[in-house]
N, C-alpha and C positions, 0 to 999 in steps of 0.2 A: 139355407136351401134357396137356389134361385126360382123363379116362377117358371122358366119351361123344365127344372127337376119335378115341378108337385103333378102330383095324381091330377087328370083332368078333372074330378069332382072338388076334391080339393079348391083348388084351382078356382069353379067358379065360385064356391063359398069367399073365399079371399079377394079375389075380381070388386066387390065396393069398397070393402076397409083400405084396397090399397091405392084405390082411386081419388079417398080421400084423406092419403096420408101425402104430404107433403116430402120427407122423405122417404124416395122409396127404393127397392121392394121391403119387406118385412123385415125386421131386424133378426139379425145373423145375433148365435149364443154367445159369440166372443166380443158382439157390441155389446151386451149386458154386462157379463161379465167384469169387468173394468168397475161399474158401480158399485156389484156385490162385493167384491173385493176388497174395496173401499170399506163399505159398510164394516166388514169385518175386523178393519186395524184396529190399533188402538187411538189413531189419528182420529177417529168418528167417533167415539168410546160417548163423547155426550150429544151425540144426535138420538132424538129421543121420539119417540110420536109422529112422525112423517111420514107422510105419503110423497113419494120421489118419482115421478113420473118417467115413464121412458118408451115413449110412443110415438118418434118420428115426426114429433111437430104436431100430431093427432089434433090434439087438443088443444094445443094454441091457434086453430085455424074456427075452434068454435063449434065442433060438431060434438 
């Protein structure tokens, strides 16, 4: 969903997260996707225990 689709309230709820996401707006289901996907082959079959981040850079900027 892009940002002039969401509910004004919405909206400002999301207005800081996205301020300090580096990429932005909020990630679309079919950027995730791709991941979960993955996760489910049998290509990943020994990824075990991970935490896989997928937050736009979020958190590589330190916050």
């Amino acid at each position: 969903m892009k940002p002039e689709e969401m509910d004004p309230s919405i909206m400002m709820m999301y207005m800081p997260l996205m301020a300090r996401t580096p990429l932005r707006p909020i990630a679309e289901p079919q950027e995730i996707s791709g991941l979960v996907t993955f996760l489910c082959l049998p290509a990943a079959s020994y990824i075990t225990g991970q935490v896989i981040v997928v937050d736009g850079a979020y958190t590589a900027g330190g916050f």
